[in-house]
PDB file of N, CA, C, O and CB in Angstrom:
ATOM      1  N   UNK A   1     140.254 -20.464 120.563  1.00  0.00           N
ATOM      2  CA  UNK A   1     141.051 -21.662 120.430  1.00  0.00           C
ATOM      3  C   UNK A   1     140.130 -22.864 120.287  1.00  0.00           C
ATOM      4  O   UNK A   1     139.016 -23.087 120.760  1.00  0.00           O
ATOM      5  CB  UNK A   1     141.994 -21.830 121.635  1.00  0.00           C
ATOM      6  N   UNK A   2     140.934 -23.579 119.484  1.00  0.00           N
ATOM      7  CA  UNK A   2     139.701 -24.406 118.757  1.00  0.00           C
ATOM      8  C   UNK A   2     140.604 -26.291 119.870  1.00  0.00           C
ATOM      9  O   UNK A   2     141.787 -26.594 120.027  1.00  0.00           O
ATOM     10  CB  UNK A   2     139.847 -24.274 115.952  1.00  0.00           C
ATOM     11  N   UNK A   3     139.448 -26.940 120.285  1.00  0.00           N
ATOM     12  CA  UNK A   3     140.175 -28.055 121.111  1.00  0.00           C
ATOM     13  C   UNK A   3     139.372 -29.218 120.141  1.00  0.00           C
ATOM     14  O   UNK A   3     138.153 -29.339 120.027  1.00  0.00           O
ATOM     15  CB  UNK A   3     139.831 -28.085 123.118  1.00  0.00           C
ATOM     16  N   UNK A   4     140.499 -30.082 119.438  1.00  0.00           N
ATOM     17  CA  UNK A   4     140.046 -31.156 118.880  1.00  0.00           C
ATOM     18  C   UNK A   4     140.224 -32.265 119.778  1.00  0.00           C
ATOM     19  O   UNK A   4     141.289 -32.451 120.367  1.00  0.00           O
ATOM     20  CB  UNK A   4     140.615 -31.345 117.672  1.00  0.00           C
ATOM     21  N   UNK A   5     139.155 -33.054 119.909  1.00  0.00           N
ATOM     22  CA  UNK A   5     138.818 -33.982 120.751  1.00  0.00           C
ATOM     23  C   UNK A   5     138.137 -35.371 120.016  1.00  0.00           C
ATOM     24  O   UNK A   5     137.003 -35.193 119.570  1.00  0.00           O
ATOM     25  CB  UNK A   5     137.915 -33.280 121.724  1.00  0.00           C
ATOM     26  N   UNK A   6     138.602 -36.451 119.884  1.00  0.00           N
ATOM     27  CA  UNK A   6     137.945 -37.560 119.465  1.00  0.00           C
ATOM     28  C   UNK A   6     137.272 -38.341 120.514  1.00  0.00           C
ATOM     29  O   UNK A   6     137.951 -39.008 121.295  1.00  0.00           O
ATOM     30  CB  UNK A   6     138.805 -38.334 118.797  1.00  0.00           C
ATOM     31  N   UNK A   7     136.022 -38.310 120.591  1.00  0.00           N
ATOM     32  CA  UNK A   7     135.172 -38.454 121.690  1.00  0.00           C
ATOM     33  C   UNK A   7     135.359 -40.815 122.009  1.00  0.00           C
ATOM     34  O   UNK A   7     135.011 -41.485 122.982  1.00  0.00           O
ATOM     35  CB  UNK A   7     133.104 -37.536 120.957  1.00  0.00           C
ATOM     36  N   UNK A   8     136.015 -41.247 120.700  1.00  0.00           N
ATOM     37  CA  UNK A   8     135.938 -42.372 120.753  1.00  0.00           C
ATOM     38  C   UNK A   8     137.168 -42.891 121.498  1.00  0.00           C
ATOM     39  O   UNK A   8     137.319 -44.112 121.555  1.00  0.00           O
ATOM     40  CB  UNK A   8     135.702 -42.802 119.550  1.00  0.00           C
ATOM     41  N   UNK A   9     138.101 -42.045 122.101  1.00  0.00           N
ATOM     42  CA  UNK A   9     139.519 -42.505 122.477  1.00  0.00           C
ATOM     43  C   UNK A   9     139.595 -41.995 123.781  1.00  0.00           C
ATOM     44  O   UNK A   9     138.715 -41.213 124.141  1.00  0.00           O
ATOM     45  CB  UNK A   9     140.743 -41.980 121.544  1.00  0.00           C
ATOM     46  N   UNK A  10     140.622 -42.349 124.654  1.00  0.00           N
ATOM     47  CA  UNK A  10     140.777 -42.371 126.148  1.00  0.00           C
ATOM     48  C   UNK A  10     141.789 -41.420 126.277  1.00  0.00           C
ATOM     49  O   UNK A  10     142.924 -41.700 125.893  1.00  0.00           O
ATOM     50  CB  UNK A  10     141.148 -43.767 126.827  1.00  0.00           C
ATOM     51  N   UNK A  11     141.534 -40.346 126.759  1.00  0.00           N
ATOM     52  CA  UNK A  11     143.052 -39.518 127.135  1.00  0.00           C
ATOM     53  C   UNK A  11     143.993 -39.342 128.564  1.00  0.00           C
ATOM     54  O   UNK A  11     143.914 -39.605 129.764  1.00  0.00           O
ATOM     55  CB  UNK A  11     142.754 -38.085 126.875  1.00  0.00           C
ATOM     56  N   UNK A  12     144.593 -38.942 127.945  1.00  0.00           N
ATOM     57  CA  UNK A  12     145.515 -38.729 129.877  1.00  0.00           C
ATOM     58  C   UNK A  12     145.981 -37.351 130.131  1.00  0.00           C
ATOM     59  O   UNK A  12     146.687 -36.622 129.434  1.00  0.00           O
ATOM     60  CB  UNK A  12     147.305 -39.741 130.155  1.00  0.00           C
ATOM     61  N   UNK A  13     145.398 -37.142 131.356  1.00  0.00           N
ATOM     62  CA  UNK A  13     145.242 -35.451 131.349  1.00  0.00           C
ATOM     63  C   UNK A  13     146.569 -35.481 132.500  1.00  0.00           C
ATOM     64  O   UNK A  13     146.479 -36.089 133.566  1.00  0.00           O
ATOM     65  CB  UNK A  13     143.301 -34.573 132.026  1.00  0.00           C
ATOM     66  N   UNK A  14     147.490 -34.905 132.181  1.00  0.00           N
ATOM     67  CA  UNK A  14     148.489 -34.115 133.625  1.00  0.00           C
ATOM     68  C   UNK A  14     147.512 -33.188 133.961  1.00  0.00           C
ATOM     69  O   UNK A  14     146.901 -32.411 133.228  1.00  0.00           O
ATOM     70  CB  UNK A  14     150.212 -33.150 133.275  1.00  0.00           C
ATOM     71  N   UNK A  15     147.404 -33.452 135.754  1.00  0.00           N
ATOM     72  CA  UNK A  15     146.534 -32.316 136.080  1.00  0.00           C
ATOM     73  C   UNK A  15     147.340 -32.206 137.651  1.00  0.00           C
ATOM     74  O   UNK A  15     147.543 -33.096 138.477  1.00  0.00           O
ATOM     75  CB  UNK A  15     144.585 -32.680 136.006  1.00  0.00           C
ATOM     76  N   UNK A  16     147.606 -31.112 137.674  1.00  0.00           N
ATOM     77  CA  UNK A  16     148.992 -30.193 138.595  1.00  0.00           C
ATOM     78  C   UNK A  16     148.520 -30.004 139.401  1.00  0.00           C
ATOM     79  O   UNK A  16     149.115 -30.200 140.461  1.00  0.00           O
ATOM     80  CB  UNK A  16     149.705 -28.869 138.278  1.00  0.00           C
ATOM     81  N   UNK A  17     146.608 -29.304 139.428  1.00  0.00           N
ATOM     82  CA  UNK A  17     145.747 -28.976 140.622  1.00  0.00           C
ATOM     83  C   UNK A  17     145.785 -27.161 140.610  1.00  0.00           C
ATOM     84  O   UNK A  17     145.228 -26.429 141.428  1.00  0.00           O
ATOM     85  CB  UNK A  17     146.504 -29.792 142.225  1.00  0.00           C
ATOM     86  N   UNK A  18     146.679 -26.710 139.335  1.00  0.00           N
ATOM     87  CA  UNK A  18     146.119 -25.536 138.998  1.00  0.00           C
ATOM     88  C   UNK A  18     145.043 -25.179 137.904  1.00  0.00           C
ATOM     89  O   UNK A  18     144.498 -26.042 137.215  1.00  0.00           O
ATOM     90  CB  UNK A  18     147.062 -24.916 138.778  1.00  0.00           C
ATOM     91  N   UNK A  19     144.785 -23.815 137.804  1.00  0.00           N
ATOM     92  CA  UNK A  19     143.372 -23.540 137.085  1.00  0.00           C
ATOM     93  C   UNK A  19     143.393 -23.702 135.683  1.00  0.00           C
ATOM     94  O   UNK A  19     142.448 -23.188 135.085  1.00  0.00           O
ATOM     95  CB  UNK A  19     142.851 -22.134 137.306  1.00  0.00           C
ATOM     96  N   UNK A  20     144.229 -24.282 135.031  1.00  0.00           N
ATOM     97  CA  UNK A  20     144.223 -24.342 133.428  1.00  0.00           C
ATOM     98  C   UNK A  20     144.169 -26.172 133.769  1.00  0.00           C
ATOM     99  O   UNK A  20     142.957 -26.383 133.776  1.00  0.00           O
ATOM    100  CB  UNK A  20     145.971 -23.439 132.328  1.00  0.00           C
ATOM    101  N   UNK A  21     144.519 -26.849 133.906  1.00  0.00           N
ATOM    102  CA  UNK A  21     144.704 -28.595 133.733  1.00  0.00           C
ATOM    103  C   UNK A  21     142.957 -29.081 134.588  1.00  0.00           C
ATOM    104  O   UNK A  21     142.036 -29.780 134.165  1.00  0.00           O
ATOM    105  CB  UNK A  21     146.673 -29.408 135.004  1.00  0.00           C
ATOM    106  N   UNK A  22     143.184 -28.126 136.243  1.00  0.00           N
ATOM    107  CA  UNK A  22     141.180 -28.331 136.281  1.00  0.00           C
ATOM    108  C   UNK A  22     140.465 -27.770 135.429  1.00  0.00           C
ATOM    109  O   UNK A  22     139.354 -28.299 135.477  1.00  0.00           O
ATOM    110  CB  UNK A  22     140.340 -27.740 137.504  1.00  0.00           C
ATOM    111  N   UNK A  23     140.491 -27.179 134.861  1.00  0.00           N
ATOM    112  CA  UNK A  23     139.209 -26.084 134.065  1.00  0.00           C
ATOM    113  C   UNK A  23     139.362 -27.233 132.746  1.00  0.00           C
ATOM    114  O   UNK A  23     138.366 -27.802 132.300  1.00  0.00           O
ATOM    115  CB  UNK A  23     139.772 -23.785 133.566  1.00  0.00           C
ATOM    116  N   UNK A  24     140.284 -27.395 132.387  1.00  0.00           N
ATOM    117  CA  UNK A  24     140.389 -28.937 131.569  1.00  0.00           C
ATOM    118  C   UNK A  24     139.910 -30.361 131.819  1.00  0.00           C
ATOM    119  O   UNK A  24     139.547 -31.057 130.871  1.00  0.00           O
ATOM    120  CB  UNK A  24     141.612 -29.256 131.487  1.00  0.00           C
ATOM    121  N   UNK A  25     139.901 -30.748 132.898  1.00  0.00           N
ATOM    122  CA  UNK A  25     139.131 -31.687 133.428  1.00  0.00           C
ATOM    123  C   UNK A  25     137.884 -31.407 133.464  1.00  0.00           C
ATOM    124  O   UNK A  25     137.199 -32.191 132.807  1.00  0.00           O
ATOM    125  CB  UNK A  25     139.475 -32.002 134.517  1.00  0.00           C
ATOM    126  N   UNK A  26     137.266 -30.492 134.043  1.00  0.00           N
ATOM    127  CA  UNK A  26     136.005 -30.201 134.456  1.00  0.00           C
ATOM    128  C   UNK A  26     135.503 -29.708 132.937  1.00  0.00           C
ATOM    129  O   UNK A  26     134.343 -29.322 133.083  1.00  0.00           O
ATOM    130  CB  UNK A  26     135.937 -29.066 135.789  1.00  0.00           C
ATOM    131  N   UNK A  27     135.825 -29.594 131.825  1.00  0.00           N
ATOM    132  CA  UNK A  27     135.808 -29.565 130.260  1.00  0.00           C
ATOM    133  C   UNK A  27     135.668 -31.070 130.651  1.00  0.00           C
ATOM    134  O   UNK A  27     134.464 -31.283 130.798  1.00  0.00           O
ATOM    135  CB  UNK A  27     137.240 -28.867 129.143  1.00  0.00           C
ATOM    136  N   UNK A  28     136.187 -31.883 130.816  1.00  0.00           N
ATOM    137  CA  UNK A  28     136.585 -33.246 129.770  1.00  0.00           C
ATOM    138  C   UNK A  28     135.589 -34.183 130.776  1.00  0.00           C
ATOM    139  O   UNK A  28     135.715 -35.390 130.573  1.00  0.00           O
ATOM    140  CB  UNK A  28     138.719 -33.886 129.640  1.00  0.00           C
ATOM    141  N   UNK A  29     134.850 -33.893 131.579  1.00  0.00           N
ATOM    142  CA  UNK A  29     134.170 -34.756 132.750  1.00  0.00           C
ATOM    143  C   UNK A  29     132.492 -34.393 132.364  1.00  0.00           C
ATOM    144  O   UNK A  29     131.603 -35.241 132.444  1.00  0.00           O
ATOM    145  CB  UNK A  29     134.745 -34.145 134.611  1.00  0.00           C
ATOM    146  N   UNK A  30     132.246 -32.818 131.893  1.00  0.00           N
ATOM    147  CA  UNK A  30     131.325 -32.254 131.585  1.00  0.00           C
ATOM    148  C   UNK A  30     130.863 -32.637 130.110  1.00  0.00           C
ATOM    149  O   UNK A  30     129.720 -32.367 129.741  1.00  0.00           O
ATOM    150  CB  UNK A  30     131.604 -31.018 131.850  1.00  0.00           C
ATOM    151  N   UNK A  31     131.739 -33.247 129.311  1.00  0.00           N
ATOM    152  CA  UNK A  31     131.419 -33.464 128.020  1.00  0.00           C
ATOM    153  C   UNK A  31     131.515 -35.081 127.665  1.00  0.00           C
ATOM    154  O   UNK A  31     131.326 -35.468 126.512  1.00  0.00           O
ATOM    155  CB  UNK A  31     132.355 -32.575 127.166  1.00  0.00           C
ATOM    156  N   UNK A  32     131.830 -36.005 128.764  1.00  0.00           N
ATOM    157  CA  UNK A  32     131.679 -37.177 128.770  1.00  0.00           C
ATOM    158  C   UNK A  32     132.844 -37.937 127.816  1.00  0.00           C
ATOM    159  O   UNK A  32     132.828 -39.043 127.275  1.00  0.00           O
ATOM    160  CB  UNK A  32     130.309 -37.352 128.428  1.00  0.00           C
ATOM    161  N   UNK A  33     133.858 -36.874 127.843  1.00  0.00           N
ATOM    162  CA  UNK A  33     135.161 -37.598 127.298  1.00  0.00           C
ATOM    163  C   UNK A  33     135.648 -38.736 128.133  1.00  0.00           C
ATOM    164  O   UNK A  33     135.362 -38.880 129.321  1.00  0.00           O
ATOM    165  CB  UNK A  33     136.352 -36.605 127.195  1.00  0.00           C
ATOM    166  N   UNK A  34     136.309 -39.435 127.517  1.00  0.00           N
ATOM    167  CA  UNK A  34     136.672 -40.502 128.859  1.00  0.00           C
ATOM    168  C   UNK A  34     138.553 -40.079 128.774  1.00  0.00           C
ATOM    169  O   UNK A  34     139.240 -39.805 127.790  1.00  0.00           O
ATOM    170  CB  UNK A  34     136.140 -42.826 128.410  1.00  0.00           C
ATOM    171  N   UNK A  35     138.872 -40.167 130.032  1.00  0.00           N
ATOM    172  CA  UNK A  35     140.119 -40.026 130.180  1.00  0.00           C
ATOM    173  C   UNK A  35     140.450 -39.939 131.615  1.00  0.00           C
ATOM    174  O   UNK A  35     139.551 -39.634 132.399  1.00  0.00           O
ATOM    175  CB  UNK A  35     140.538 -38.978 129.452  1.00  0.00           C
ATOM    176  N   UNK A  36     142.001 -40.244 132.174  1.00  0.00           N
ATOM    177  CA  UNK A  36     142.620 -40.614 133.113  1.00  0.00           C
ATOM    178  C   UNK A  36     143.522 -39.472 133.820  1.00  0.00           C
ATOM    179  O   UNK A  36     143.819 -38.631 132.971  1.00  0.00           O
ATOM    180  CB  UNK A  36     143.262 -41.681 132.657  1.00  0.00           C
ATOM    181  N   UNK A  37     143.970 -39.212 134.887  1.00  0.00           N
ATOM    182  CA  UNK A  37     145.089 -38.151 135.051  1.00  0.00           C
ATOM    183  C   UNK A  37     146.118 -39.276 135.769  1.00  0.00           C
ATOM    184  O   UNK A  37     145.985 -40.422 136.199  1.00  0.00           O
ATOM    185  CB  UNK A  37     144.617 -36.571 136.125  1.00  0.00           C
ATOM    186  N   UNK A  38     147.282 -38.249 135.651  1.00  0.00           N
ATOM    187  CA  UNK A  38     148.277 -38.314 136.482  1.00  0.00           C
ATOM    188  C   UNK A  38     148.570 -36.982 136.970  1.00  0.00           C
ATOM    189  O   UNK A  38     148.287 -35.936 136.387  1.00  0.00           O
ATOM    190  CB  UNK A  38     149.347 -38.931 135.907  1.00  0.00           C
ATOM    191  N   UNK A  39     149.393 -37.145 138.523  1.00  0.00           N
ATOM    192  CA  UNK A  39     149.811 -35.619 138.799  1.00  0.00           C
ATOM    193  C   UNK A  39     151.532 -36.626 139.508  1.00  0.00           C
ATOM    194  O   UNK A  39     151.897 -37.684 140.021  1.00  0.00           O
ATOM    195  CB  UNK A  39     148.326 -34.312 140.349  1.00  0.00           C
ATOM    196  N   UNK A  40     151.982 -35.403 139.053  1.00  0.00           N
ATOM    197  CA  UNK A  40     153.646 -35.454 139.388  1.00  0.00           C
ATOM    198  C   UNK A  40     153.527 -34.625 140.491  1.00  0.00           C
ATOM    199  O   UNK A  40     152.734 -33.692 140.617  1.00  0.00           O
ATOM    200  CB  UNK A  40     154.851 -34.839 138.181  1.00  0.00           C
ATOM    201  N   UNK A  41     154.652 -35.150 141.567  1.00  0.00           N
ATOM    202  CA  UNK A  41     154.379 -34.368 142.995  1.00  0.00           C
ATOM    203  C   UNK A  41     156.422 -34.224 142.918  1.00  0.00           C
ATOM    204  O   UNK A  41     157.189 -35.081 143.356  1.00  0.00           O
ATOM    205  CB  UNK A  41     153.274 -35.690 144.801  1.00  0.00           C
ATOM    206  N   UNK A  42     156.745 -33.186 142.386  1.00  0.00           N
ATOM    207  CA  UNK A  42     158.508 -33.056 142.733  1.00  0.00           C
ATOM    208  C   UNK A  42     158.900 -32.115 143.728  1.00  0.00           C
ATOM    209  O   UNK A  42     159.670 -31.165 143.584  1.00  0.00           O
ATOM    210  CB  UNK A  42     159.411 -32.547 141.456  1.00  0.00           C
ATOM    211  N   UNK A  43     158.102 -32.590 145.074  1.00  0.00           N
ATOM    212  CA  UNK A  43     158.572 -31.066 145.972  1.00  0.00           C
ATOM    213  C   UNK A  43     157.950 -32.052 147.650  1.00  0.00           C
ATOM    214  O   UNK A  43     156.978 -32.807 147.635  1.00  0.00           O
ATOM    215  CB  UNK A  43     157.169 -28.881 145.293  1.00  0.00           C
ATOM    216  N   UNK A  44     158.450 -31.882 148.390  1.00  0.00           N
ATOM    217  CA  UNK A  44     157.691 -32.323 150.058  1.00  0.00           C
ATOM    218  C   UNK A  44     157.470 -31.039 150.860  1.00  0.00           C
ATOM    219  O   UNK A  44     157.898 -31.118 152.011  1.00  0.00           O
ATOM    220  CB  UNK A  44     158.833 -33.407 151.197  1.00  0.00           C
ATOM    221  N   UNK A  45     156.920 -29.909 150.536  1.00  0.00           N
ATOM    222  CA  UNK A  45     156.558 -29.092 151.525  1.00  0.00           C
ATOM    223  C   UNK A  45     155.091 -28.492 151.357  1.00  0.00           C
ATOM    224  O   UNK A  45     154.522 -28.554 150.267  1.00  0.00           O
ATOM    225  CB  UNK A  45     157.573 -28.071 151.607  1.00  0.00           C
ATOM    226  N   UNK A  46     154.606 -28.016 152.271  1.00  0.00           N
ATOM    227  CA  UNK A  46     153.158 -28.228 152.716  1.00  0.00           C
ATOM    228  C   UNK A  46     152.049 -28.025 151.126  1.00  0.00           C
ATOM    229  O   UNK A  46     151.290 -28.908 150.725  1.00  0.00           O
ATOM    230  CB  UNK A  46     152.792 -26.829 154.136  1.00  0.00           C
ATOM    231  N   UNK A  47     152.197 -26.955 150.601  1.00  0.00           N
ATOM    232  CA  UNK A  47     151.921 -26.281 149.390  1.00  0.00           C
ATOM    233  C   UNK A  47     151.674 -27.948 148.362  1.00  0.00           C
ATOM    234  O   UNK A  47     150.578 -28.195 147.857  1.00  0.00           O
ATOM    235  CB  UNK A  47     153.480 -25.006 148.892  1.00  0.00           C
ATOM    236  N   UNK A  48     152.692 -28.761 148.241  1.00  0.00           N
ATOM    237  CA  UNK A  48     153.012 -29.629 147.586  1.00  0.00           C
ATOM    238  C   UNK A  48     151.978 -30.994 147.915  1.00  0.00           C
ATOM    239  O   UNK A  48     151.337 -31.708 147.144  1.00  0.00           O
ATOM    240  CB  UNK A  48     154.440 -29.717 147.814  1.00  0.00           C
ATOM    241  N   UNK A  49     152.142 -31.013 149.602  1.00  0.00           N
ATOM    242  CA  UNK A  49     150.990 -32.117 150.155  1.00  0.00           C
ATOM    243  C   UNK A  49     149.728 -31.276 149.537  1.00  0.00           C
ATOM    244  O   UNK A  49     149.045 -31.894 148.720  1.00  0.00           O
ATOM    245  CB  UNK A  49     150.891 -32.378 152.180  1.00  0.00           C
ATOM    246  N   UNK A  50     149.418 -30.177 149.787  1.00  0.00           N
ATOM    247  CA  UNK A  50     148.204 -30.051 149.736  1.00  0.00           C
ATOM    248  C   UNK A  50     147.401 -30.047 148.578  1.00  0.00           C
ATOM    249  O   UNK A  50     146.219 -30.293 148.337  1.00  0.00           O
ATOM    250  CB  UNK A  50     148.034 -29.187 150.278  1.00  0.00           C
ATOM    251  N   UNK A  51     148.481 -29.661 147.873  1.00  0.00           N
ATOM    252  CA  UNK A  51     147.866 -30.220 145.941  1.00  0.00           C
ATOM    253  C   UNK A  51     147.783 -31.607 145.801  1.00  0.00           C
ATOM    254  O   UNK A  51     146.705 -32.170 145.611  1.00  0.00           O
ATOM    255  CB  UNK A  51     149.076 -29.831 144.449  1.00  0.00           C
ATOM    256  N   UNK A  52     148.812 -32.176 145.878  1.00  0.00           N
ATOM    257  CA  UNK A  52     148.161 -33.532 145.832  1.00  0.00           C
ATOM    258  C   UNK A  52     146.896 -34.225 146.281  1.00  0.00           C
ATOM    259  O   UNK A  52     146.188 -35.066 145.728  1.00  0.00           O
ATOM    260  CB  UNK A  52     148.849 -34.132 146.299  1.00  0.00           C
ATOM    261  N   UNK A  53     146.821 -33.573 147.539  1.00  0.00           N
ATOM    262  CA  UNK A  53     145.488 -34.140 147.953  1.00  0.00           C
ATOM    263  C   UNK A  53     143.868 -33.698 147.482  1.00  0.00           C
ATOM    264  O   UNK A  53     142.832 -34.356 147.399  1.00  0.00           O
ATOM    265  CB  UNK A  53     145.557 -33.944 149.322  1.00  0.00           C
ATOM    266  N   UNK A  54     144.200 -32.228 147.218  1.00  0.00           N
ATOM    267  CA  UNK A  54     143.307 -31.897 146.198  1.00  0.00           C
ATOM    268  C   UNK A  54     143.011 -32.395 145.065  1.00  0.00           C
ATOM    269  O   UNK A  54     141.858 -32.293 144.646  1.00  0.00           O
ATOM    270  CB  UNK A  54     143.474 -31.027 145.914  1.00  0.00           C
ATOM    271  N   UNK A  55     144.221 -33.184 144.173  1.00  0.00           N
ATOM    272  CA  UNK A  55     144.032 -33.217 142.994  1.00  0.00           C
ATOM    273  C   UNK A  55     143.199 -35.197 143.206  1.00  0.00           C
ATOM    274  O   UNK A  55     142.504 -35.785 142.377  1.00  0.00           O
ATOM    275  CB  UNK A  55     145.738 -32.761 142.008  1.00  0.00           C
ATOM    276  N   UNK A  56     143.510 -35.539 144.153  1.00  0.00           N
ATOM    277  CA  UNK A  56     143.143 -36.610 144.934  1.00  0.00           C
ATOM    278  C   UNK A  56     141.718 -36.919 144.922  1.00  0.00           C
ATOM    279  O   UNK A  56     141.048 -37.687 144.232  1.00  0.00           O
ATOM    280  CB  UNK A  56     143.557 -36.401 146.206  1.00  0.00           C
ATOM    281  N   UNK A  57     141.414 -36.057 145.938  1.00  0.00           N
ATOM    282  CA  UNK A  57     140.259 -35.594 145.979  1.00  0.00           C
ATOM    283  C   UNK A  57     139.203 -35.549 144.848  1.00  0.00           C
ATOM    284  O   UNK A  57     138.098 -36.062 144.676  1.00  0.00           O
ATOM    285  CB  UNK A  57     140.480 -34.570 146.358  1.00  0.00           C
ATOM    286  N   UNK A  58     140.380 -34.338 143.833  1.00  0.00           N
ATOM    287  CA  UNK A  58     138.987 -34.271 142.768  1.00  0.00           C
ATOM    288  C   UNK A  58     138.549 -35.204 141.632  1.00  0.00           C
ATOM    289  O   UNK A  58     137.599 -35.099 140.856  1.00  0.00           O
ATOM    290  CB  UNK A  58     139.057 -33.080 142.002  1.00  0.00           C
ATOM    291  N   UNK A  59     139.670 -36.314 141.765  1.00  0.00           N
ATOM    292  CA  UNK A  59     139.948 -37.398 140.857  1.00  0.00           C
ATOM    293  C   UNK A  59     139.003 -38.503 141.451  1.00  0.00           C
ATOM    294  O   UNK A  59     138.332 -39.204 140.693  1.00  0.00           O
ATOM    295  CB  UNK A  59     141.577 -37.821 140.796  1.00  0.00           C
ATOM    296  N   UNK A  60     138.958 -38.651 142.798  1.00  0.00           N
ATOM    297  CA  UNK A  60     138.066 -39.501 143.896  1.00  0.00           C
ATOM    298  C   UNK A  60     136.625 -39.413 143.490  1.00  0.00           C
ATOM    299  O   UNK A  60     135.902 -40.145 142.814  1.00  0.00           O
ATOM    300  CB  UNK A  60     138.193 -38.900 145.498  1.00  0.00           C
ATOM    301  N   UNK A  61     136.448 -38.312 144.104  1.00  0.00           N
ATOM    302  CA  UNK A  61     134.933 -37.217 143.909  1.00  0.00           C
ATOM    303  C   UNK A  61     134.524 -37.647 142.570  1.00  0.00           C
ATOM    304  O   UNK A  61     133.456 -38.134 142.942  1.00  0.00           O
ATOM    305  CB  UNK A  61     135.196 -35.226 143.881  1.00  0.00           C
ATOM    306  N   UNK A  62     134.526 -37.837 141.407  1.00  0.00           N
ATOM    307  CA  UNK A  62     134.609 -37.470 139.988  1.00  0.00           C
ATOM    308  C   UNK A  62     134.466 -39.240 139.261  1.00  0.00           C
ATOM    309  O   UNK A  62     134.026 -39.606 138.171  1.00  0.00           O
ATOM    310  CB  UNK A  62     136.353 -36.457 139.631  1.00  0.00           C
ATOM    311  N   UNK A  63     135.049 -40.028 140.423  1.00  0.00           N
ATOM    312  CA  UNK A  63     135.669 -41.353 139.743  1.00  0.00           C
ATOM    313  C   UNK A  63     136.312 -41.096 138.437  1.00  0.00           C
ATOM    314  O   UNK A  63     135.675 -41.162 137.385  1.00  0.00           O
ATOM    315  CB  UNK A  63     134.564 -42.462 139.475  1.00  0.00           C
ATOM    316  N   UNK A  64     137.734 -40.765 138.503  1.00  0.00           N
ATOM    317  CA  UNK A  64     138.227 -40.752 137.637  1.00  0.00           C
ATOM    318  C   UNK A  64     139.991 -41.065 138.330  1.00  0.00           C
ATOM    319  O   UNK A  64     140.571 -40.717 139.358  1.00  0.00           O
ATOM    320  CB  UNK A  64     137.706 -39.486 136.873  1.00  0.00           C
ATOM    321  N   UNK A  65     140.330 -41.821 137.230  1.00  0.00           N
ATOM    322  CA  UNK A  65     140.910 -42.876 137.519  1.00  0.00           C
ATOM    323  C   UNK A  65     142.611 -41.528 138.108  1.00  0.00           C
ATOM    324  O   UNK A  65     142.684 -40.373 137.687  1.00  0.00           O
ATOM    325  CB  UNK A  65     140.909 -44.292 135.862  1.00  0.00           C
ATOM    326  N   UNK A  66     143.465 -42.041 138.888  1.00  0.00           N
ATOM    327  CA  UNK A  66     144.498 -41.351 138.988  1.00  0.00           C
ATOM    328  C   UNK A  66     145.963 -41.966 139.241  1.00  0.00           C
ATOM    329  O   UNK A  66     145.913 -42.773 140.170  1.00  0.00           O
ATOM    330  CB  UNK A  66     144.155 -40.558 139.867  1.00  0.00           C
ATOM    331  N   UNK A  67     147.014 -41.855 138.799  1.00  0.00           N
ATOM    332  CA  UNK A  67     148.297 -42.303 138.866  1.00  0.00           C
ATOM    333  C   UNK A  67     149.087 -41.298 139.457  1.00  0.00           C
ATOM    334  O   UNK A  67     149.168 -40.385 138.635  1.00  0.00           O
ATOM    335  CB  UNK A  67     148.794 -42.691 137.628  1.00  0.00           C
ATOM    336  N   UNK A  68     149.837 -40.964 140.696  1.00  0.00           N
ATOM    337  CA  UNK A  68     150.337 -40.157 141.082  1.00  0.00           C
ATOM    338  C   UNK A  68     151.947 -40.565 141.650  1.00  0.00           C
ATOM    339  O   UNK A  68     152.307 -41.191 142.647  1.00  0.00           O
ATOM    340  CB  UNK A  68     149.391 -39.674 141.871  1.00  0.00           C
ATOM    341  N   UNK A  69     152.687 -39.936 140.583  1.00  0.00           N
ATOM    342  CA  UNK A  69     154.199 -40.059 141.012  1.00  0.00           C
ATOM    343  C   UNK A  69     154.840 -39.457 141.632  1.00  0.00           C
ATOM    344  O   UNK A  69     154.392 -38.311 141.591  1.00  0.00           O
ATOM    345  CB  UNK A  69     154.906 -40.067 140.343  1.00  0.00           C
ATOM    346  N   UNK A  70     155.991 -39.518 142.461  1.00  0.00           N
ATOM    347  CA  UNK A  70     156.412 -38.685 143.429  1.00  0.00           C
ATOM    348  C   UNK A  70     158.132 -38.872 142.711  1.00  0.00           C
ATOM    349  O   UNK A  70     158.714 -39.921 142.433  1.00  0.00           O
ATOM    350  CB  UNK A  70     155.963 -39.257 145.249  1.00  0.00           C
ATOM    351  N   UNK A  71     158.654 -37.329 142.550  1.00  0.00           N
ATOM    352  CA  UNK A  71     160.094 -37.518 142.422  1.00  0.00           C
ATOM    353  C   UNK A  71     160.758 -36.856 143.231  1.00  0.00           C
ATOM    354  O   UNK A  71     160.158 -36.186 144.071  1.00  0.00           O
ATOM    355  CB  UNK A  71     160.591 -37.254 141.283  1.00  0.00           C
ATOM    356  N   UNK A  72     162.091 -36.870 143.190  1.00  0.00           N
ATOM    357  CA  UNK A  72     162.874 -36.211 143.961  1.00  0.00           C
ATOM    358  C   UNK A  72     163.597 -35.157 143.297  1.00  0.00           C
ATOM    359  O   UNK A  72     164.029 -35.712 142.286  1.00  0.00           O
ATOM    360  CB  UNK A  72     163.656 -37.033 144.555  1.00  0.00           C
ATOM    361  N   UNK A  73     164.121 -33.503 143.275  1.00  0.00           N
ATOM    362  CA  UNK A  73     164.782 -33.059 142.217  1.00  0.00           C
ATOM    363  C   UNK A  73     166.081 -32.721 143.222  1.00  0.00           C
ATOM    364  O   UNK A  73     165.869 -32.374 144.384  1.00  0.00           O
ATOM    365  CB  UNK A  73     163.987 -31.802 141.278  1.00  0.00           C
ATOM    366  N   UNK A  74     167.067 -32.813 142.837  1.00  0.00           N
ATOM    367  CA  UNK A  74     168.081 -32.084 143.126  1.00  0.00           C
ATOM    368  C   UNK A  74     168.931 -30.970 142.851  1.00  0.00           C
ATOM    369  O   UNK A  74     169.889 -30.728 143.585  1.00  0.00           O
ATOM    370  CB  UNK A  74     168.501 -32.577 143.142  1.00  0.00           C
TER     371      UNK A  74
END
């Protein structure tokens, strides 16, 4: 699989805090792309805190910038 990337533009990565959206970051941090995440948090039980804070974390760690929304589903 071929990933086209314009190294001159800013992207925005959804990153969930599973192994396909990190393994994408850690692609896009390693190759000096510039780009931003957001992670959507639609759940309050432990599993749910604890991704977030990971994805927190690795956005912290990394300086890379993060927007994190919280919804409610019914």
């Amino acid at each position: 699989m071929k990933i086209f990337i314009e190294r001159h533009k800013k992207y925005l990565l959804g990153l969930s805090g599973g192994a396909d959206s990190v393994a994408l970051f850690h692609y896009l941090k390693n190759n000096n792309i510039s780009f931003s995440c957001v992670h959507v948090v639609h759940g309050n039980t432990e599993y749910h805190k604890k991704t977030e804070e990971f994805v927190r974390n690795l956005c912290k760690n990394n300086n890379v910038e993060l927007e994190v929304r919280k919804i409610e589903l019914q």
